[in-house]
PyMOL Python script that loads the backbone (N, CA, C, O; Angstrom):
from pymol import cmd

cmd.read_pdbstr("""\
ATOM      1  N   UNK A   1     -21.785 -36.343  13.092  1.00  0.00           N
ATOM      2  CA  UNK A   1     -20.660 -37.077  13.602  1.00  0.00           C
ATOM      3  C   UNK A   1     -19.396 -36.829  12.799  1.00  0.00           C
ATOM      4  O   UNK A   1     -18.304 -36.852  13.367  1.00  0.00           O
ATOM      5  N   UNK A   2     -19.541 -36.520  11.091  1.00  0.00           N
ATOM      6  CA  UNK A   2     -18.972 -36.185  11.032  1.00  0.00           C
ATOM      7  C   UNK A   2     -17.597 -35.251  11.228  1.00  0.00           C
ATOM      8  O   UNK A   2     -16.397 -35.507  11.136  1.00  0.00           O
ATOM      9  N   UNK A   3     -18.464 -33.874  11.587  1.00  0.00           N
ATOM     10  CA  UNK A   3     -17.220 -33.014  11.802  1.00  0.00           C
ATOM     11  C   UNK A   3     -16.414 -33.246  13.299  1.00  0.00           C
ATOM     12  O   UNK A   3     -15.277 -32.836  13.533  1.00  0.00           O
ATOM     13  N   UNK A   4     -17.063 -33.812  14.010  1.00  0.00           N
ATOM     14  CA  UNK A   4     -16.303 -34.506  15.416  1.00  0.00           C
ATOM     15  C   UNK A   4     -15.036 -34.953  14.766  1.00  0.00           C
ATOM     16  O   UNK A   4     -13.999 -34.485  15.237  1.00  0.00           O
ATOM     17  N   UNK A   5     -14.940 -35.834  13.700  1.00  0.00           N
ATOM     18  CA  UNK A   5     -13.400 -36.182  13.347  1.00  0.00           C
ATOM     19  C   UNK A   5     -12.725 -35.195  12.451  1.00  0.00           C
ATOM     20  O   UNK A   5     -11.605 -35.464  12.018  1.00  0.00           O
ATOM     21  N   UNK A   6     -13.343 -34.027  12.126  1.00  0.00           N
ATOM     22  CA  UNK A   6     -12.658 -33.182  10.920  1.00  0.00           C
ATOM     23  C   UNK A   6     -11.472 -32.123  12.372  1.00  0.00           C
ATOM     24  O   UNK A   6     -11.717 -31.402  13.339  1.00  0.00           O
ATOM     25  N   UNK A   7     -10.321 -32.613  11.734  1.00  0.00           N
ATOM     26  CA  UNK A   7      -9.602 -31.614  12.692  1.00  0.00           C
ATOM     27  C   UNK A   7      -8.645 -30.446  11.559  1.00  0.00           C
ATOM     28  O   UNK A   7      -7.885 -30.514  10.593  1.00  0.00           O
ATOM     29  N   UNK A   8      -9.177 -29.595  12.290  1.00  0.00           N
ATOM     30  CA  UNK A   8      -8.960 -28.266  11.804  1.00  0.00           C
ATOM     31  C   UNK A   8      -7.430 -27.789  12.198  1.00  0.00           C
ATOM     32  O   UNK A   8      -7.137 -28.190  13.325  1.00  0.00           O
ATOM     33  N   UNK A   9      -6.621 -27.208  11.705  1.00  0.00           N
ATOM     34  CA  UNK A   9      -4.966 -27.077  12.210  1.00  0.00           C
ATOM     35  C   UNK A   9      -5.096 -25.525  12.931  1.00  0.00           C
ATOM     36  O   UNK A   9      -5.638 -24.631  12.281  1.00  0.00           O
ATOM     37  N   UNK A  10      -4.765 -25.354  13.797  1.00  0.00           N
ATOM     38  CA  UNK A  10      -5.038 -24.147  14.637  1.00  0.00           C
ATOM     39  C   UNK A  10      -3.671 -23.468  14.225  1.00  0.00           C
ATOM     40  O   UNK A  10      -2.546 -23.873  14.518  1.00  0.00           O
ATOM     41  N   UNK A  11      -4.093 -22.049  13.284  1.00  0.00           N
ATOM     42  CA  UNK A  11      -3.430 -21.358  12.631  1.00  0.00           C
ATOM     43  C   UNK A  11      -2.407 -20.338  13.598  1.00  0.00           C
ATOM     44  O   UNK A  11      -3.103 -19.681  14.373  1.00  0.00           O
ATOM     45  N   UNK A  12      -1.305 -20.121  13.703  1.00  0.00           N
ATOM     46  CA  UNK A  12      -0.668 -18.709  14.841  1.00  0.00           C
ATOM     47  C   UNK A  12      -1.015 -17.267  14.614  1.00  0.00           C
ATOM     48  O   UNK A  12      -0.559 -16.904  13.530  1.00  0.00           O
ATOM     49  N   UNK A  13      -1.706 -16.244  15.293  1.00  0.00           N
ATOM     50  CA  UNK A  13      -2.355 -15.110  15.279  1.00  0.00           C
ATOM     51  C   UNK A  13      -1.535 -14.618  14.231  1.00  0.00           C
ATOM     52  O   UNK A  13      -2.143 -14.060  13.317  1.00  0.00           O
ATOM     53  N   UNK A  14      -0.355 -14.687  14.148  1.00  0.00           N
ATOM     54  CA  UNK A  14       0.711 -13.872  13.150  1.00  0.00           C
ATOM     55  C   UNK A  14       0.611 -14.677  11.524  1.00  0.00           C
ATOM     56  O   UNK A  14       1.124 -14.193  10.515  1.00  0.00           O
ATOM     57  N   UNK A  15       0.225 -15.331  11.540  1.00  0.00           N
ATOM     58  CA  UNK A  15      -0.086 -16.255  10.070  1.00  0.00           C
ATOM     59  C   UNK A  15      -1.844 -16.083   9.506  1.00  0.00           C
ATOM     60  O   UNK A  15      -2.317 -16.420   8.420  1.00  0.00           O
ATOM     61  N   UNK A  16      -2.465 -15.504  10.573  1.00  0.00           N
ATOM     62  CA  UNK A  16      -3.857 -15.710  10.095  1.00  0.00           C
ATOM     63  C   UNK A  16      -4.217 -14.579   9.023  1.00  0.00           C
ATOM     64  O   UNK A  16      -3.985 -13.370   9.029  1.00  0.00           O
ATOM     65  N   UNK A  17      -5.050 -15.637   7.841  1.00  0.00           N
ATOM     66  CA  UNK A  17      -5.587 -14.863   6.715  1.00  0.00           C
ATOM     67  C   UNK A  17      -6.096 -13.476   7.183  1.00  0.00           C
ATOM     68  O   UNK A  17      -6.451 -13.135   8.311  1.00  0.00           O
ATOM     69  N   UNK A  18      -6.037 -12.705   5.943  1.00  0.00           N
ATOM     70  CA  UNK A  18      -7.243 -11.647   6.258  1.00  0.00           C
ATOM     71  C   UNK A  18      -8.149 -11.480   5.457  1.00  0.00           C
ATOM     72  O   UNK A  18      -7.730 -11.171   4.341  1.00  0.00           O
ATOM     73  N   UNK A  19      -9.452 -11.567   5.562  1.00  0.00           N
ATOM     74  CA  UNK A  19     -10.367 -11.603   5.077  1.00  0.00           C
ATOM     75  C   UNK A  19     -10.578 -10.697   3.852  1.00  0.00           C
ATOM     76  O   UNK A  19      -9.876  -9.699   3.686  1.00  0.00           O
ATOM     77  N   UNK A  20     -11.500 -11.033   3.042  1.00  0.00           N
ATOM     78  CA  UNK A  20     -11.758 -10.060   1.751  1.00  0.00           C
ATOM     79  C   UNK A  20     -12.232  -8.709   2.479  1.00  0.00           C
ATOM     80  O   UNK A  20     -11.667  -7.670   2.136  1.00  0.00           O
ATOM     81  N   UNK A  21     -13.178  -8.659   3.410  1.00  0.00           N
ATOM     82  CA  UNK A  21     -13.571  -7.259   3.835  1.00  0.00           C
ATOM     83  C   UNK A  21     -12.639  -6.576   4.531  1.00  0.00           C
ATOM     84  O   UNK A  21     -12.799  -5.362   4.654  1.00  0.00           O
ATOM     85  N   UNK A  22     -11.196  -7.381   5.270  1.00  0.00           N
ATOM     86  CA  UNK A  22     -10.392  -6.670   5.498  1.00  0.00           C
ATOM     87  C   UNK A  22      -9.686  -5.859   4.856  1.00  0.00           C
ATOM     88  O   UNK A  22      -9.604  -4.634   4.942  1.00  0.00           O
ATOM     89  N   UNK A  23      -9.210  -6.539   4.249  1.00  0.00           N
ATOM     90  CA  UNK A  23      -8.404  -5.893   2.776  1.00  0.00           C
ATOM     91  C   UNK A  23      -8.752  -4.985   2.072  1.00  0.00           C
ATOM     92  O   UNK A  23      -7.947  -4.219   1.543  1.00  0.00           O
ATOM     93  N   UNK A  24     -10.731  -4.858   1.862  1.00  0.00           N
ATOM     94  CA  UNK A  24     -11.535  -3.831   1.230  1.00  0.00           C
ATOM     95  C   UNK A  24     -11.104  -2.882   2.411  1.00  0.00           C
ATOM     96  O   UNK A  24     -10.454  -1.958   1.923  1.00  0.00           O
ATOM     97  N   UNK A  25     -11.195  -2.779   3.520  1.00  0.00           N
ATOM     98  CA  UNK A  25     -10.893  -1.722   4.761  1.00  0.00           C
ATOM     99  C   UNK A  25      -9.833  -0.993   4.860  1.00  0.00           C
ATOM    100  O   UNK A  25      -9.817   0.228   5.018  1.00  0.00           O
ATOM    101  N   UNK A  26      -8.427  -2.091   4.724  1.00  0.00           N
ATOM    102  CA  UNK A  26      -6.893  -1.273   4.504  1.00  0.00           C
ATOM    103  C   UNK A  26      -6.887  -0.797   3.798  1.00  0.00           C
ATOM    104  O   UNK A  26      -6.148   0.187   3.831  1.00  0.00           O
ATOM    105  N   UNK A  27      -7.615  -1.025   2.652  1.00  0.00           N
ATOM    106  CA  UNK A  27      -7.045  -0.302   1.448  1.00  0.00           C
ATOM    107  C   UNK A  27      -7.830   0.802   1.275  1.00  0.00           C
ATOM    108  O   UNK A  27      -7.224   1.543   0.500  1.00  0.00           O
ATOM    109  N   UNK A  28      -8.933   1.319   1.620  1.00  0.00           N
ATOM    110  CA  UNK A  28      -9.646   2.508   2.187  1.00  0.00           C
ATOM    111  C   UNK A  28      -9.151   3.622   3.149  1.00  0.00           C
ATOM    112  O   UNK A  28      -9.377   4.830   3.069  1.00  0.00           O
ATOM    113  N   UNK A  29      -8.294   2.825   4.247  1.00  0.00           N
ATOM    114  CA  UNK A  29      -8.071   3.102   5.196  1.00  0.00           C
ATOM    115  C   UNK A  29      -6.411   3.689   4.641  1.00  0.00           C
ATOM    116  O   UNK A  29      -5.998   4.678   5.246  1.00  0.00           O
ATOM    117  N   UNK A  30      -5.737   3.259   3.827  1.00  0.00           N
ATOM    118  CA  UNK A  30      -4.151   3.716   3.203  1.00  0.00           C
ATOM    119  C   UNK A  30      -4.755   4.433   1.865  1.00  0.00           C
ATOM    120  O   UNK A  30      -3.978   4.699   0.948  1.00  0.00           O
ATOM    121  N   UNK A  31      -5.710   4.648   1.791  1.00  0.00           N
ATOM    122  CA  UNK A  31      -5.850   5.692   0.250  1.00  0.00           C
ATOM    123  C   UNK A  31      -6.331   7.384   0.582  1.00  0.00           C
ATOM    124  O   UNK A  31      -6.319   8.480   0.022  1.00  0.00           O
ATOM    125  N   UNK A  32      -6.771   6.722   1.955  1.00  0.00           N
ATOM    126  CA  UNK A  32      -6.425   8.802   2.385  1.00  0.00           C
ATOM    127  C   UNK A  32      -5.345   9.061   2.514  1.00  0.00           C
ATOM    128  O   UNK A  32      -4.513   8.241   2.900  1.00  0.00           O
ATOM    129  N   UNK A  33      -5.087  10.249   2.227  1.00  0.00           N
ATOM    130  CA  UNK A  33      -4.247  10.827   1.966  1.00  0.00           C
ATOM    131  C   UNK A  33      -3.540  11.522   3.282  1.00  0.00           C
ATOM    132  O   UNK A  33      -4.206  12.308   3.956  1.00  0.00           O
ATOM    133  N   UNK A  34      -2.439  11.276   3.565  1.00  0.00           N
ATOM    134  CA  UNK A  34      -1.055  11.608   4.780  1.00  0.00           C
ATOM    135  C   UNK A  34      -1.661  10.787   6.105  1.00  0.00           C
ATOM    136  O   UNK A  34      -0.886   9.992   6.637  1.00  0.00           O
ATOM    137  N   UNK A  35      -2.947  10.927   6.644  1.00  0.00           N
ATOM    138  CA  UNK A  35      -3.357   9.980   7.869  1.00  0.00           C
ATOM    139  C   UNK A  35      -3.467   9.160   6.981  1.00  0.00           C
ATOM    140  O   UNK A  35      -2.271   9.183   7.272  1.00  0.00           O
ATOM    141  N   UNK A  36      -3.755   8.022   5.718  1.00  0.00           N
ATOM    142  CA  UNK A  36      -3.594   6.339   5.178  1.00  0.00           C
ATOM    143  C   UNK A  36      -1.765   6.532   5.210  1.00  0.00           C
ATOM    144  O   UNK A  36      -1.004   5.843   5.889  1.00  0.00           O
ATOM    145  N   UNK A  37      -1.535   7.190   4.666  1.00  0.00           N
ATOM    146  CA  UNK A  37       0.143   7.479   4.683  1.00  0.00           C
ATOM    147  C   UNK A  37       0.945   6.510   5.732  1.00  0.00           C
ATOM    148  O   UNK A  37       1.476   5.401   5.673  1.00  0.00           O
ATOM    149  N   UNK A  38       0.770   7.409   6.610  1.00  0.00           N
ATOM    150  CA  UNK A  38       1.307   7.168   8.022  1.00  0.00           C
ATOM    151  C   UNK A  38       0.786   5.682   8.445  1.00  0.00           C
ATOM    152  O   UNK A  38       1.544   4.713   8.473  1.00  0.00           O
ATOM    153  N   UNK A  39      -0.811   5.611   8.819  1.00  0.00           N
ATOM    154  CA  UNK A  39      -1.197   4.121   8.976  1.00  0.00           C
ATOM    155  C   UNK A  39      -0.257   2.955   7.964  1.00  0.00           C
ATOM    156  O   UNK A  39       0.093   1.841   8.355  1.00  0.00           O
ATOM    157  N   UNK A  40       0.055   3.597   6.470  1.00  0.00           N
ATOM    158  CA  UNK A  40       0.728   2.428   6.014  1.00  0.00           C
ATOM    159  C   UNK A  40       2.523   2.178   6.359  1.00  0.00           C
ATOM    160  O   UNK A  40       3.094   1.137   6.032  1.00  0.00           O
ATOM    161  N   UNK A  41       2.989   2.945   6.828  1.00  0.00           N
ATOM    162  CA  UNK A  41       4.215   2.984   7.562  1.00  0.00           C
ATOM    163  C   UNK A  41       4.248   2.165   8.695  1.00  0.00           C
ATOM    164  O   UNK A  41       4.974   1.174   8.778  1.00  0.00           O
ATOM    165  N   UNK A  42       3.181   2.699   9.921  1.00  0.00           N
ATOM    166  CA  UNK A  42       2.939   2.242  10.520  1.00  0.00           C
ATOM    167  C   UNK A  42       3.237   0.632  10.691  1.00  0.00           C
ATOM    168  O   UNK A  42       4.122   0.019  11.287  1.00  0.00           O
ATOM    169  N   UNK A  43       2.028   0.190   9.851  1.00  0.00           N
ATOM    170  CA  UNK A  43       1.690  -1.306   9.284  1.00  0.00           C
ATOM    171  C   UNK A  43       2.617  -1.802   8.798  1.00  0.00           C
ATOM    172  O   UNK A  43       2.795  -2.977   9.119  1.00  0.00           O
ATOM    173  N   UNK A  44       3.443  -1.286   7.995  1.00  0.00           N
ATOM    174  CA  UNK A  44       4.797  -1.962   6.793  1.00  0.00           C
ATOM    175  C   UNK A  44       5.375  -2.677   8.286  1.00  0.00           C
ATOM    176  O   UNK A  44       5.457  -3.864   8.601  1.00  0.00           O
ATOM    177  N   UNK A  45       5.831  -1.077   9.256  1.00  0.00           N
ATOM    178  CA  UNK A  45       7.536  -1.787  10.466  1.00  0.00           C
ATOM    179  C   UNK A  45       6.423  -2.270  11.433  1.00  0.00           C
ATOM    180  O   UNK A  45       7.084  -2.544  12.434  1.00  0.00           O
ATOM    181  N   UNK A  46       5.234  -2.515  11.706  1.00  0.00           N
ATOM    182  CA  UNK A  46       5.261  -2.782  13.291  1.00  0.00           C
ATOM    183  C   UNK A  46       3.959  -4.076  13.364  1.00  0.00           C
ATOM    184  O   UNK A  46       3.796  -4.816  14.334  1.00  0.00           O
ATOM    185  N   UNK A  47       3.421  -4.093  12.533  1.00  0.00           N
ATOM    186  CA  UNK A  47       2.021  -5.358  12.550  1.00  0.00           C
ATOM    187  C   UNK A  47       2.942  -6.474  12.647  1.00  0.00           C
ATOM    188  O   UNK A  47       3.971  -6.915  12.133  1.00  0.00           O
ATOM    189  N   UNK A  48       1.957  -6.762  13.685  1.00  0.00           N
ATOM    190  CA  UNK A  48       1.850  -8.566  14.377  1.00  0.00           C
ATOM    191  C   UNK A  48       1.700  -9.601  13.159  1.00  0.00           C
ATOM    192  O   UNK A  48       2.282 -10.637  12.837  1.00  0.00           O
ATOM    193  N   UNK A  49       0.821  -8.965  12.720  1.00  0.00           N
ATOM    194  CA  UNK A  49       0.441 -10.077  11.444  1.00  0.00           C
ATOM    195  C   UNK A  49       0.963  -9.819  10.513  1.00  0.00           C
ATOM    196  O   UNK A  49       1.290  -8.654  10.284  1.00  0.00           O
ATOM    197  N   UNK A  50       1.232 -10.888   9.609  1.00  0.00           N
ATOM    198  CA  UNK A  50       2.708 -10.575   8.618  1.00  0.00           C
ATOM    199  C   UNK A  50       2.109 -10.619   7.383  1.00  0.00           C
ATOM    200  O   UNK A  50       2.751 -10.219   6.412  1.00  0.00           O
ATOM    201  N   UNK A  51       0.412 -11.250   7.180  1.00  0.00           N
ATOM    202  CA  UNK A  51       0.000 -10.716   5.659  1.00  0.00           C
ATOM    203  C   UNK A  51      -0.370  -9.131   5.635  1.00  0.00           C
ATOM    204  O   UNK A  51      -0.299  -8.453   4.610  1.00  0.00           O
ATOM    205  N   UNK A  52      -0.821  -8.577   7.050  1.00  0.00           N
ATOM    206  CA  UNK A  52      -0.957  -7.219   6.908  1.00  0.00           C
ATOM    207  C   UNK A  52      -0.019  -6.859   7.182  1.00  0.00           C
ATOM    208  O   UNK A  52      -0.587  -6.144   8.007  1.00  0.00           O
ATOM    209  N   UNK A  53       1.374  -6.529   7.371  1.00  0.00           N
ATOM    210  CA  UNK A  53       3.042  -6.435   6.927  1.00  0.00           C
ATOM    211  C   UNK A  53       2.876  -6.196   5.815  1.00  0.00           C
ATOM    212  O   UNK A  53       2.582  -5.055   5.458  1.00  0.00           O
ATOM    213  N   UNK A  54       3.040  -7.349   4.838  1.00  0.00           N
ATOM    214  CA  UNK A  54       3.119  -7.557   3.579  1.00  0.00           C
ATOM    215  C   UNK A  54       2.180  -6.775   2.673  1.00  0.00           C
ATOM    216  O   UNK A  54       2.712  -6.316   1.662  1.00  0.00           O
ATOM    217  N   UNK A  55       0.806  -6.522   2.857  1.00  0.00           N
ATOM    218  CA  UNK A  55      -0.075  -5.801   2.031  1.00  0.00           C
ATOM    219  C   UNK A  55       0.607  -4.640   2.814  1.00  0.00           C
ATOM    220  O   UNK A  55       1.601  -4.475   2.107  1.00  0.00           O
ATOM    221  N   UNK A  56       0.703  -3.795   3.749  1.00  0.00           N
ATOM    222  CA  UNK A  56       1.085  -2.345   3.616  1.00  0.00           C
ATOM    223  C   UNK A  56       2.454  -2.390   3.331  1.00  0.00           C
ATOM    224  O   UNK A  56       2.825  -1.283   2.942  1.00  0.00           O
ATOM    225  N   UNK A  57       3.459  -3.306   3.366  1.00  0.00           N
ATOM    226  CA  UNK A  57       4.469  -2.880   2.414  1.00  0.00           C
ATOM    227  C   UNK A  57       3.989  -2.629   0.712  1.00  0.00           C
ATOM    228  O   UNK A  57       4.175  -1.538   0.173  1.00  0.00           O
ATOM    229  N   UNK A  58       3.345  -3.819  -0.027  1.00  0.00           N
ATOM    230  CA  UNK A  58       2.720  -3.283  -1.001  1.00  0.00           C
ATOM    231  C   UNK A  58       2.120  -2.118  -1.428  1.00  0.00           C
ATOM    232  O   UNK A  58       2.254  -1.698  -2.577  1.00  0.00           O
ATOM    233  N   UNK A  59       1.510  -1.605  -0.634  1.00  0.00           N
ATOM    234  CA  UNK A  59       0.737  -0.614  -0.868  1.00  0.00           C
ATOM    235  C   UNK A  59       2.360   0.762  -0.315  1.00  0.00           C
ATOM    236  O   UNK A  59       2.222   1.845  -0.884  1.00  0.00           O
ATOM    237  N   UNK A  60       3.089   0.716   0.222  1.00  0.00           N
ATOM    238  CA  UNK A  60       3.980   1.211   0.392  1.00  0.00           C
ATOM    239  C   UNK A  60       4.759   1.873  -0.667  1.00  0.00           C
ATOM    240  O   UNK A  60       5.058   2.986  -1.099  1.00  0.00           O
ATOM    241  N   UNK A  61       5.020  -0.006  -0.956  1.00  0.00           N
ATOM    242  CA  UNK A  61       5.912   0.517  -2.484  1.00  0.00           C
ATOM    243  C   UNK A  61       5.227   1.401  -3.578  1.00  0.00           C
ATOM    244  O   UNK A  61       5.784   2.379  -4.075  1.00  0.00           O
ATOM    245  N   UNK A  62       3.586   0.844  -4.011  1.00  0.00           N
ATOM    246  CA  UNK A  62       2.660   1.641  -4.708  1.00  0.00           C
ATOM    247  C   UNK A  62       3.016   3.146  -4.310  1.00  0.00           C
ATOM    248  O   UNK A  62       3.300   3.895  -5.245  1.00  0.00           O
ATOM    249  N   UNK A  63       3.027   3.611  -3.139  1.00  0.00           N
ATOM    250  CA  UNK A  63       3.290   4.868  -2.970  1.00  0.00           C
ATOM    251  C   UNK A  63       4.112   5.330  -3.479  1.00  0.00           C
ATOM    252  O   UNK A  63       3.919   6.310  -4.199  1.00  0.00           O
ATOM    253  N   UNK A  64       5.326   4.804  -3.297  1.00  0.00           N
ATOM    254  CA  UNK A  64       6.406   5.475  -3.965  1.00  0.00           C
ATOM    255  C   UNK A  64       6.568   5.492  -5.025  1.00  0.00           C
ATOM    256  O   UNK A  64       7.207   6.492  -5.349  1.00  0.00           O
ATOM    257  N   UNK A  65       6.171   4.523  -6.270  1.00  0.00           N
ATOM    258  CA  UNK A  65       6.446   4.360  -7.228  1.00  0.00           C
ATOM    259  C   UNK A  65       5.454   5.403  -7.886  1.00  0.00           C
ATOM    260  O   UNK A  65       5.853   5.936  -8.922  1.00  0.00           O
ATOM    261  N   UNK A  66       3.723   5.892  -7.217  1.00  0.00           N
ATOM    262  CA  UNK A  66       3.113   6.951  -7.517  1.00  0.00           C
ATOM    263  C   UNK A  66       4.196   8.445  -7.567  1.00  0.00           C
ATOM    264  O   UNK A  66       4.479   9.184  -8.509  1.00  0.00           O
ATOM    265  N   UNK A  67       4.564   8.462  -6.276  1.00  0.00           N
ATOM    266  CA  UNK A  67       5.259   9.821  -6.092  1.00  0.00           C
ATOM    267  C   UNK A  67       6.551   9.845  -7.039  1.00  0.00           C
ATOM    268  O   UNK A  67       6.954  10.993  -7.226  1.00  0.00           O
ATOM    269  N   UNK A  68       7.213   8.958  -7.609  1.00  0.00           N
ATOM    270  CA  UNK A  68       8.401   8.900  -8.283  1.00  0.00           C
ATOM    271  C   UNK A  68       7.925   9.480  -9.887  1.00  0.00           C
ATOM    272  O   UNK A  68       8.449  10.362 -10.567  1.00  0.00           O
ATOM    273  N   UNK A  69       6.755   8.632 -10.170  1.00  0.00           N
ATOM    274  CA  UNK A  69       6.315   9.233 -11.101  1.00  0.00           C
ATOM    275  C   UNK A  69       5.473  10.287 -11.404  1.00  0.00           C
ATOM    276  O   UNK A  69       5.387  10.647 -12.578  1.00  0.00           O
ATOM    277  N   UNK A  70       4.803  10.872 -10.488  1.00  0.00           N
ATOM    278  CA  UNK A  70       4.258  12.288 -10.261  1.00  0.00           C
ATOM    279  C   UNK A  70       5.742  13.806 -10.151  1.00  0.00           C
ATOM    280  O   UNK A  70       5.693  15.024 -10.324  1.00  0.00           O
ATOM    281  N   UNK A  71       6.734  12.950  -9.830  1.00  0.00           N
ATOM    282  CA  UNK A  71       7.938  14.077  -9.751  1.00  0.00           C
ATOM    283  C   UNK A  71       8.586  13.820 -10.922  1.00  0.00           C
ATOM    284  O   UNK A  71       9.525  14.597 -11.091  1.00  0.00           O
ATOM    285  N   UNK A  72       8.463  13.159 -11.646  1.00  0.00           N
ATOM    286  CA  UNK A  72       9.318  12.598 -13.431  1.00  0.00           C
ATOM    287  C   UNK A  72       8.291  13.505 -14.156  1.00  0.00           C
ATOM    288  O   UNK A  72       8.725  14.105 -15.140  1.00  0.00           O
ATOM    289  N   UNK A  73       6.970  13.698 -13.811  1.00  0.00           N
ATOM    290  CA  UNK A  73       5.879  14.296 -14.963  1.00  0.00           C
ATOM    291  C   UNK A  73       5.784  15.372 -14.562  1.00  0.00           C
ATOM    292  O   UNK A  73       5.049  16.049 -15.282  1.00  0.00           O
ATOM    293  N   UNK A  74       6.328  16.084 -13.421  1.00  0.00           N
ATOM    294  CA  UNK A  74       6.567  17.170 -12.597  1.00  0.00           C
ATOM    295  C   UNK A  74       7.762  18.286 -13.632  1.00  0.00           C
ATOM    296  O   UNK A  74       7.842  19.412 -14.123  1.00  0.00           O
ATOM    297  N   UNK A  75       8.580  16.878 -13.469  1.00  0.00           N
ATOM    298  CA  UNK A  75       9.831  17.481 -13.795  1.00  0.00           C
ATOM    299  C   UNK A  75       9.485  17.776 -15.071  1.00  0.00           C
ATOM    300  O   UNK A  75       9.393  18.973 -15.343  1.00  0.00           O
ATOM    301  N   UNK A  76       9.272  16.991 -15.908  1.00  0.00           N
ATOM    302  CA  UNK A  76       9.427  17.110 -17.322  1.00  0.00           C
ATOM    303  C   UNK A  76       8.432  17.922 -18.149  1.00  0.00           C
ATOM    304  O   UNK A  76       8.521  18.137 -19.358  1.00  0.00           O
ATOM    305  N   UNK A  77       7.462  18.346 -17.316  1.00  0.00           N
ATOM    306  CA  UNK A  77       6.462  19.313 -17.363  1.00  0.00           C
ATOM    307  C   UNK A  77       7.279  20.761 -17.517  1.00  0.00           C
ATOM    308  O   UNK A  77       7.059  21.645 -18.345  1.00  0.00           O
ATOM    309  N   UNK A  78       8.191  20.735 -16.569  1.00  0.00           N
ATOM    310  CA  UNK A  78       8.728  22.421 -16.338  1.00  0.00           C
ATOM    311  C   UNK A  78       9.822  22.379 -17.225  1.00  0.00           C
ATOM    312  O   UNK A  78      10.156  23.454 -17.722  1.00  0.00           O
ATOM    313  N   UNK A  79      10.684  20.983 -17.641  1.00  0.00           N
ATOM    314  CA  UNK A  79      11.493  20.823 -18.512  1.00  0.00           C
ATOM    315  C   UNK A  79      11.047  21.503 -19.994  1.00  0.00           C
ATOM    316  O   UNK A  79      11.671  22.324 -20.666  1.00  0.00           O
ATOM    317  N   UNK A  80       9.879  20.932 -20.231  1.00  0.00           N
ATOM    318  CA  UNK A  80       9.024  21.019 -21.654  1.00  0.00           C
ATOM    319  C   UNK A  80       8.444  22.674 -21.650  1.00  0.00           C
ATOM    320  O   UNK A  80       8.400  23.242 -22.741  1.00  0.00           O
ATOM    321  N   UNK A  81       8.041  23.362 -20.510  1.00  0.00           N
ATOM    322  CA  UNK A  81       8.084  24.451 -20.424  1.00  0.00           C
ATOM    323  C   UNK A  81       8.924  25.479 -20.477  1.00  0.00           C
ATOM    324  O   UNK A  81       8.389  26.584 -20.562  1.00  0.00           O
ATOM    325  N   UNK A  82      10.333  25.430 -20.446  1.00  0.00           N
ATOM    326  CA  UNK A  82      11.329  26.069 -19.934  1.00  0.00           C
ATOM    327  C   UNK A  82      12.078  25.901 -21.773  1.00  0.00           C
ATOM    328  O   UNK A  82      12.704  26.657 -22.517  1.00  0.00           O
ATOM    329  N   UNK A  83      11.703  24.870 -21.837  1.00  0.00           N
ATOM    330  CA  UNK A  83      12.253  24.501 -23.329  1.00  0.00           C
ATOM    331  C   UNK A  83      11.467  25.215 -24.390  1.00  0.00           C
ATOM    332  O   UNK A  83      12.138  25.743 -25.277  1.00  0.00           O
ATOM    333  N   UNK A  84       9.879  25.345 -24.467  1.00  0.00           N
ATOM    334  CA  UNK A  84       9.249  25.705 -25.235  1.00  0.00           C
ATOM    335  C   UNK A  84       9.346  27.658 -24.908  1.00  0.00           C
ATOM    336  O   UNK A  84       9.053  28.325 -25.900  1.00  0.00           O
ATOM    337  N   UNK A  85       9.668  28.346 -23.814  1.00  0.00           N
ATOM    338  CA  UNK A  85       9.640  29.711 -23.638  1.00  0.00           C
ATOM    339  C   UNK A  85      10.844  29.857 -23.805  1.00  0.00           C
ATOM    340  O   UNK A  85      10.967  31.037 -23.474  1.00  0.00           O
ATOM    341  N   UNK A  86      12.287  29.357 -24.207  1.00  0.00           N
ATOM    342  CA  UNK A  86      13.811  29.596 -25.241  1.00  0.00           C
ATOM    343  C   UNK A  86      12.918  30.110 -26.553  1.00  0.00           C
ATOM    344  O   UNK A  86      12.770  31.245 -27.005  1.00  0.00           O
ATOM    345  N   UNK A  87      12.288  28.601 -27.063  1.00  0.00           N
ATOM    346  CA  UNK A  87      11.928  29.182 -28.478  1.00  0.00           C
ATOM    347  C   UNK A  87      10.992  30.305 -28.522  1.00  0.00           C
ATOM    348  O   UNK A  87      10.628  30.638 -29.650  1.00  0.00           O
ATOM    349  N   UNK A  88      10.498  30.998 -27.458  1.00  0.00           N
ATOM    350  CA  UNK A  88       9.509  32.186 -28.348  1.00  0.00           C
ATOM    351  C   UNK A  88      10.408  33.175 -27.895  1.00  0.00           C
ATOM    352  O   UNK A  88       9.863  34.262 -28.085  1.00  0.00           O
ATOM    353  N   UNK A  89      11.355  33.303 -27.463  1.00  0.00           N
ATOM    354  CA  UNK A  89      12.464  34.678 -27.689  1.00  0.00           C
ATOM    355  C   UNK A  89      13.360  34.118 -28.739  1.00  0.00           C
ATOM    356  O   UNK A  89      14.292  34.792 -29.179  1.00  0.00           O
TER     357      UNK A  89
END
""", "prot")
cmd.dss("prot")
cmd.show_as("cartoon", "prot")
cmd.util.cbc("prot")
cmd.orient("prot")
C-alpha cells in the first residue's frame, strides 16, 4: 500500500539521467578514432538530451585539448631537433 502513495515526479525526455552503462557506451563509442570523432560532434550540436549534450561536449573539449597538446610536443619535438642538428655542424 505503500508505494500507491509514493509519487514519483515524471522527469522530461530531455532532462532524463543516463545511466552508468550508458556513459560506459559513449565513451567507447567517442574513443574510436574519426567515426567516435564525428559521433561526438554530432552529440555536442544536435542531442535531444542535454546530459548527453553535455558529456559529448566534454569529451569534445578532451579532444581538443589532446590534439593541442599532441601539436605543442609535435612542435617542440622538431624544434629540439632542428636545434640539436645547428650544433653538430
Amino acid at each position: 500500500m505503500a508505494n500507491q502513495n509514493t509519487k514519483v515526479p515524471k522527469i522530461p525526455e530531455e532532462y532524463r539521467p543516463i545511466s552508468m552503462w550508458g556513459y560506459f557506451g559513449y565513451e567507447i563509442l567517442f574513443s574510436i578514432p574519426i567515426i567516435g570523432w564525428i559521433f561526438v560532434i554530432v552529440f555536442a550540436l544536435t542531442a535531444s538530451n542535454i546530459n548527453l549534450r553535455n558529456f559529448a561536449r566534454s569529451q569534445f573539449c578532451l579532444i581538443l585539448i589532446w590534439a593541442v597538446l599532441w601539436i605543442v610536443i609535435a612542435c617542440t619535438g622538431v624544434l629540439a631537433s632542428m636545434l640539436t642538428a645547428a650544433k653538430l655542424y
